[in-house]
Structure formats: C-alpha cells, structure tokens
MARDO-24838 format. One record per residue (C-alpha): residue in three letters; x, y, z. Coordinates in nm, 2 decimals, padded with zeros to 4 digits, always signed. Layout:
<rs>
<r "ALA" <X Y Z>>
...
</rs>
This chain:
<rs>
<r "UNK" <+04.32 -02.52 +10.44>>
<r "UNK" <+04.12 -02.28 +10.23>>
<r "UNK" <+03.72 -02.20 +10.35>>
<r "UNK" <+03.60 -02.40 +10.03>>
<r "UNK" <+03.80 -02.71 +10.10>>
<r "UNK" <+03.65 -02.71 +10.47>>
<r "UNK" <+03.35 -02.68 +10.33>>
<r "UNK" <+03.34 -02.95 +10.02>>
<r "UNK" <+03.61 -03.21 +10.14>>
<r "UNK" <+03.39 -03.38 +10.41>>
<r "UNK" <+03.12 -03.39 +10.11>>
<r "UNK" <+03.41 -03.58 +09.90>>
<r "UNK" <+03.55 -03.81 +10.12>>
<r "UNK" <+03.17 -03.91 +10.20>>
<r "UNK" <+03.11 -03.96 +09.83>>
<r "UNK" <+03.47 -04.17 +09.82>>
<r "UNK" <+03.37 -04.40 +10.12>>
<r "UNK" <+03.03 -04.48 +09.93>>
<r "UNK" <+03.17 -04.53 +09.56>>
<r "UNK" <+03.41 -04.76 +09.72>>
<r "UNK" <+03.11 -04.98 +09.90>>
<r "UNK" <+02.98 -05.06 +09.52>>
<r "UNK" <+03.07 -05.32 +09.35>>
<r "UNK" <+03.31 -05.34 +09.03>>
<r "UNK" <+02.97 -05.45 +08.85>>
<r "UNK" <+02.81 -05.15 +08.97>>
<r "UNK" <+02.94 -04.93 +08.63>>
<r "UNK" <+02.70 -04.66 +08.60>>
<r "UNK" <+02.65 -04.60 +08.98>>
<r "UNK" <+03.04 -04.58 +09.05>>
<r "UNK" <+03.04 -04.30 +08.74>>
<r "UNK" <+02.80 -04.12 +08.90>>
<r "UNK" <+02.99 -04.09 +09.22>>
<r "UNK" <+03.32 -04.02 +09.01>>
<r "UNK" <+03.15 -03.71 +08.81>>
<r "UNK" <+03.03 -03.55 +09.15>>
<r "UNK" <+03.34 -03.65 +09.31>>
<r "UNK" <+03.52 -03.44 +09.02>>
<r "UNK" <+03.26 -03.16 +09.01>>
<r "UNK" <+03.33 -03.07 +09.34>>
<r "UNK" <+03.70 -03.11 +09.32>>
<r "UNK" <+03.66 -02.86 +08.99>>
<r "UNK" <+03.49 -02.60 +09.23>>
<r "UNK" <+03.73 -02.58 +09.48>>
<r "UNK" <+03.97 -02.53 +09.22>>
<r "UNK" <+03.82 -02.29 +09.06>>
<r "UNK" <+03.73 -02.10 +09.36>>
<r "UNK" <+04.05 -02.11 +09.51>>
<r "UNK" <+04.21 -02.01 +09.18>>
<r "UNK" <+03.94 -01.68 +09.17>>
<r "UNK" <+04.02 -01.60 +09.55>>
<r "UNK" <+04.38 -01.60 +09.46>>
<r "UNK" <+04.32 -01.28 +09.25>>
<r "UNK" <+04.11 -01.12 +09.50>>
</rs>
C-alpha cells in the first residue's frame, strides 16, 4: 500500500463509519461526508498517479 493510502484511508473509513450513523433524513450532513470522503480519495489518486512519474 502506497505512503498516501496509509496515511488518508484510516481518515476515510472514519469519515465512512460516521456518514453511515446519519440518518437517510440527514441530506446535507451525509453530502458533506460524501464530498470529503471523495476529496480525499481524489488526492490519493492524484498523488499516487504524480509518484508514478517520479
């Protein structure tokens, strides 16, 4: 597993485990979680994608 991925998917699955605590009716809230949740996937990407030209 790549540096980045030890570092942010703890951070993730945290994030996971509390969006899935809210309820359905919670809209907003559970988007919020989902655009961090997404965020951080997008930076591992991208930093796994830049280390792989390094």
């Amino acid at each position: 597993m790549s540096p980045v991925r030890e570092l942010y998917n703890p951070v993730i699955t945290k994030l996971l485990r509390e969006h899935d605590r809210l309820g359905h009716d919670q809209v907003e809230e559970r988007k919020s979680f989902q655009r961090r949740i997404l965020f951080l996937m997008s930076t591992i990407k991208f930093s796994e994608y830049e280390d792989s030209f390094a």
